[in-house]
Structures are given as C-alpha cells and as structure tokens.
N, C-alpha and C positions, 0 to 999 in steps of 0.2 A: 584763149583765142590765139591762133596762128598765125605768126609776123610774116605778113610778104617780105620779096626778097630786097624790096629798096628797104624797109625796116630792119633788117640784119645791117645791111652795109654802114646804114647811117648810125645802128646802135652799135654795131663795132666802131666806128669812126670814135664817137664819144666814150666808147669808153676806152682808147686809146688816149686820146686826151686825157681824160682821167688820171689815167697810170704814167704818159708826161708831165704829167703837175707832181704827183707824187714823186717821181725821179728828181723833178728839178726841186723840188724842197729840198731833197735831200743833197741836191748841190749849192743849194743855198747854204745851210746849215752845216757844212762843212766846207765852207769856205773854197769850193772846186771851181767856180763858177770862168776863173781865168786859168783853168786846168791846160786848156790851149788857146795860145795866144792869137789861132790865126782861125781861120774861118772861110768854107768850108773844111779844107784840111785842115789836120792834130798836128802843131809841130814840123810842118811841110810833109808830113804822111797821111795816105787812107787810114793805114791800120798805125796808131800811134807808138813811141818807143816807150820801152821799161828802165830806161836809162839815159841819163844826161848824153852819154858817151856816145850812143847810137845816133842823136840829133845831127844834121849836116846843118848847122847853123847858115854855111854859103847860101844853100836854097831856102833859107827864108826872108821872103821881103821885109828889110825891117825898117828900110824907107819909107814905104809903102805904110809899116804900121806905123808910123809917126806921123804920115802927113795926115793919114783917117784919124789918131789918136789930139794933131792938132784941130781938127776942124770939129771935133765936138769936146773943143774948150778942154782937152788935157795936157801935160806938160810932155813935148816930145820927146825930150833928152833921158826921160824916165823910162824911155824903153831903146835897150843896147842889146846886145850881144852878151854884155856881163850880167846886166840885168836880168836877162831872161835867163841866162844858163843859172841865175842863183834862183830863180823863182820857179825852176822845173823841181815839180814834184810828182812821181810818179802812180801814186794813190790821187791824187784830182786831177790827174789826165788821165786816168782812167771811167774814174767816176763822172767825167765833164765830157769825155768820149763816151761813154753808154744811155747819158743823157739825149745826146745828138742820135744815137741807134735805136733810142724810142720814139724817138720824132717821125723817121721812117714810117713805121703804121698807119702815124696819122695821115702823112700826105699822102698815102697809098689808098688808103679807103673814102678820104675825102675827095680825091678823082674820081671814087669807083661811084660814092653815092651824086657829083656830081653829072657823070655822067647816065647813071642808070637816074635819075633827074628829068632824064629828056622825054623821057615815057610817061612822066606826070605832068610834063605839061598844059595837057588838054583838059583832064576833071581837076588841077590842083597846080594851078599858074605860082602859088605861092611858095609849095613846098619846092619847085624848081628854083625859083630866084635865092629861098633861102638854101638850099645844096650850094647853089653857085656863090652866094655870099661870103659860107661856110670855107670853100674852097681858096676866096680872094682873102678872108683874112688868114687864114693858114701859111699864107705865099707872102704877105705881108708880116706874118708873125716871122717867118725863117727868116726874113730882112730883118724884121726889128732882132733878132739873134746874133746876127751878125754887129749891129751897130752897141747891142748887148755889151759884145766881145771888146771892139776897139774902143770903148768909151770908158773901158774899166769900170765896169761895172756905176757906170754915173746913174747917180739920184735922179728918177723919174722916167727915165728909160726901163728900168725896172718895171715900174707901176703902169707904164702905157704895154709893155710887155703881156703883164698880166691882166689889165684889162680888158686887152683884145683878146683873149685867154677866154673872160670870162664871156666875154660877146657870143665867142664858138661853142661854148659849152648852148647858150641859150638857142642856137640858129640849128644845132644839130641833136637838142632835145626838140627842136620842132618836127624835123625832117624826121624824127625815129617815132613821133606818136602821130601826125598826121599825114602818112607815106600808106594810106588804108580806106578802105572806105567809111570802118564801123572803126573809127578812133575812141581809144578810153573816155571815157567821162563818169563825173558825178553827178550822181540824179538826184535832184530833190526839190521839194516845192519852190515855186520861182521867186518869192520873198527872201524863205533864207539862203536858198542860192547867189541873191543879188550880196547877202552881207557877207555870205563868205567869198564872192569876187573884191571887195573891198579891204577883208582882212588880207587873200592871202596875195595883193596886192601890196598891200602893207607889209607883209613879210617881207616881198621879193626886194622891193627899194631898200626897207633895212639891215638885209642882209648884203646886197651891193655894196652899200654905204660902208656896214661895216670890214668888207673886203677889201676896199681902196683905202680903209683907214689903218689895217691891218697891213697891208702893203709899205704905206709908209714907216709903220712899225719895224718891219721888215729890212728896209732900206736902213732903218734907225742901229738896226743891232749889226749890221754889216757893216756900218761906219765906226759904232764902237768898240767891234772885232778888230778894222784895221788899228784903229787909233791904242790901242791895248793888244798890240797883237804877240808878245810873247809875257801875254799874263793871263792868268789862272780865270775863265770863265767868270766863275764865281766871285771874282773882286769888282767887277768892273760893269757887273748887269746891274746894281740896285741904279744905276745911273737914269735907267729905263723909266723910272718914275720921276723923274724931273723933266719929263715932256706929256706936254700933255696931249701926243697923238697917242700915247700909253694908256694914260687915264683914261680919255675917252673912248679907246677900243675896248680896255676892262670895263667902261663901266656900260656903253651903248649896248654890251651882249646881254643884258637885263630888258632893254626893249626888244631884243632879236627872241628873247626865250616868252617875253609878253604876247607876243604878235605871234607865236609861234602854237604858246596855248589855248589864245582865243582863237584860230583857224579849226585846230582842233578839237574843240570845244562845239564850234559849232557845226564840225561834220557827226562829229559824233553824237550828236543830238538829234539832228535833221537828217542825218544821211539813213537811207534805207539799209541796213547792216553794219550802221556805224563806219567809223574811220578802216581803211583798206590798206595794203599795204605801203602807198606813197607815202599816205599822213602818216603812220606810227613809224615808216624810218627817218623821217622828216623830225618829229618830236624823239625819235631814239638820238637821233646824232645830233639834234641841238643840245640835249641835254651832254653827251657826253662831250661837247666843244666846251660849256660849261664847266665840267670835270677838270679837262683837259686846263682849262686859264685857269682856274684854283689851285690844280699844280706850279703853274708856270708861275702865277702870281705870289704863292704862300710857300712853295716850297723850293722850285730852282726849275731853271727852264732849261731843259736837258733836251738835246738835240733830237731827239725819238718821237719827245713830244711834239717839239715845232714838227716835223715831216707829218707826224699823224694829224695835228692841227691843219695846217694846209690842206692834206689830201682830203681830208673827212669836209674840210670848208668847199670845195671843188666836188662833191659827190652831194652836197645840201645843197650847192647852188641848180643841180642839174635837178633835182628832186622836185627845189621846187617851181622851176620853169615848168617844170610836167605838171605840177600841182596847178598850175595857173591853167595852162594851155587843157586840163582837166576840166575846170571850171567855168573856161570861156563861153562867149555866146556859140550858137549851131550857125554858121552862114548857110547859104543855099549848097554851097558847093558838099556838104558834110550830110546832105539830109538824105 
C-alpha cells in the first residue's frame, strides 16, 4: 500500500528520532554529553574547535553559566575558565556536536508534518492535534537540552528528557499510520481481537515501565562513571547490582519478553496469515534486548552494547505504539 505524502513526512520525522536516540546513546556511553558547555552554541562557535588553543574563552559567558548552573541546585564555582579549559576535550565535542546536528532533521520534518497537518484537519482532527503535539514537545525537548547542558547532566533531567522522547516516538507513530484513509490493521474475529487489545496493551505499559526504569539505570552508571572516573570500567560496574533499579530492570525484562509472547501467540493463532511483519520484529528485537542484558549482566557491559540496547529499546517502543494503534477499535472517522 502507497503512503500519502503526510505519511512520509511524519515517517521520516520518526525515524529521525530514532537515529537521535541512537546518537545520544552513544553520547551518553561515552561520557560526551558535557562535550559543550554552552548551548545553543559549541564553546562560543557554530562550527566547534579541534583545540583548547582555538577557544576565545573572552566570548564565553561563564557568568551566565553559573548563575543557570546555580538555579538548578549545582555548585557555581565548579565552573571557571580553568575548569573548563581542563574539561575540553575534543572527541566529546565532537561527538556532543554531531549529536545536536541530528536533532536538525527532527525539528525540520516535525514542522513539515506539522504543518502539511492542516490538510487533515477536516476527515482526521486527531492526526492534526497529534502533528502539532508532536511539534510542541520537540521545541520543549530542545529546551529540556539546553537545561540537559547547564545542570551537568543532574539526575532526573535526564529521565524527563527521555521520556518526552518516548511521548514523540508514540504521537508521531500515530501521525505515520493514521495520515490515510485505509490505515493498517489486524483483522480477526472480534473475541480474539478484544484479548489481543488487552495483551498488547500490556506490552506497551511494560515496556514504558521498563524504559523509565532503565533510564534510571542509566543516570546510575553516569554517576558511577563520575565517581570512578580515571578507573578501569571494569572495576567499578559490579557496583551496579547493589541497586535495586538494576535488579529490577534485569529482572522485569522477563515480563516484557512474557507479554511479548503471549501478543504473539495470539496473533498467530487468530490472525488470518499469522503474525505480519510489526509482530515478528517486535518479538525479533525483544528477544535480542534479552541477548543483549545477558551480555551486559553475565559478561561486561561494553559500551556498543549499551548504544544498541537503547536504540533497538527506541525502535520496540515505536513498533509497538504501531502494534496497538494496529489493534484499536475503527471510529467513524476510519470507515
């Protein structure tokens, strides 16, 4: 079936997102994340330097970042002129600069499906409110980035970060399957239909769940990176298991992979041609998230992993917003 042209825009949007998430893993995971100290410019440049030496330290406000640095609870004096010149390093301002150059896409195509939007107004009042949804948290995510920056990476700024993250992923899996008149769906008798509304229901909360729990995980090894910061990875992670947002993120992906095969279970029973391609990349990638924590857990959590853990969690959560909005009831406006 041939995606109208708001269905491009809004599947490009998302899958911009996508591959933002994956970048910022990878700047999480490599400790870039304070690559530049200032926001929106790198270091007081567009285009960022390859060198302490090229910095005009004069042009940067570092007032400025003290008193933002005070007002979300951090210690001012911890950011100078010495400070910063010993905290440049030119591999995470790069890497925290190319982060910020894939965010571009996003807010470029989430204008375009916002406004190519106004044309569905008339038969599909929803898919316009969610474009423009889509659009306010985007504009509110680039803020929350900003406050990202000055707060030094504080606990919980992170996690609301990436839960409005996960919001957009959900508002612009809408805008990409209901931007049509003949939207996907799963056909099957209205019985088992109603239980597989109910499982992958259940999915979708327990995978949330577990990505706000992972989050704080997340938050957890960036404080044990600072606090251990010129020691050997590998001494200082078994720490990880004396919290229990750990254990319960290892252990709750046993009901994410439960919930995951009874959906499946029951499309492939009841569904006319079995499970389709959403379900089996749904059950392909929870299993290999699975995989992926048995490494992390039993063998060493090597930074590759983390980035593919993240991204592949960021491409299951979109899968299965599709899954659901697959599943839902027909309103008038769809028939």
């Amino acid at each position: 079936m041939a995606m109208t042209r708001f269905q491009k825009l809004a599947t490009a949007a998302l899958v911009s997102v996508l591959l933002l998430m994956f970048v910022g893993a990878i700047v999480r995971v490599t400790g870039a994340g304070m690559g530049c100290p200032d926001w929106p410019t790198c270091w007081g440049c567009l285009i960022p330097p390859t060198k302490v030496d090229d910095v005009d330290f004069s042009k940067l406000p570092i007032e400025k970042f003290q008193r933002k640095a005070e007002r979300m609870g951090r210690d001012p004096s911890g950011i100078t002129e010495e400070t910063l010149r010993a905290e440049f390093n030119p591999r995470h301002v790069w890497t925290e600069f190319i982060n910020r150059l894939f965010s571009l896409p996003v807010g470029f195509f989430s204008l375009a499906t916002f406004i190519a939007g106004f044309w569905q107004r008339g038969k599909r009042p929803l898919v316009f409110w969610m474009a423009f949804g889509s659009l306010a948290v985007v504009l509110i995510n680039a803020w929350m980035g900003a406050r990202v920056v000055y707060s030094g990476l504080k606990p919980g700024v992170l996690t609301t970060h990436l839960a409005l993250a996960m919001m957009l992923t959900g508002m612009l899996a809408y805008c990409a399957w209901r931007g049509t008149d003949t939207p996907w769906r799963v056909r099957m008798e209205s019985s088992a239909l109603r239980r597989l509304r109910v499982a992958v229901m259940l999915l979708l909360v327990v995978i949330v769940a577990e990505g706000i729990i992972g989050a704080q995980v997340r938050e957890l090894t960036d404080e044990l990176s600072k606090f251990h910061k010129n020691a050997p990875r590998s001494t200082w992670i078994t720490e990880l298991e004396d919290s229990w947002y750990y254990l319960f993120h290892r252990s709750f992906s046993w009901v994410v992979f439960g919930a995951t095969v009874w959906a499946w279970m029951l499309t492939r029973r009841y569904r006319e041609g079995g499970a389709g391609w959403v379900e089996k990349s749904v059950l392909g990638i929870v299993i290999a998230q699975m995989l992926l924590g048995v490494v992390m857990a039993r063998i060493h959590i090597y930074s590759w992993v983390q980035v593919l853990h993240v991204g592949l969690a960021a491409v299951l959560l979109s899968l299965v917003w599709l899954w659901w909005f697959g599943v839902s009831r027909e309103s008038r406006d769809s028939r």
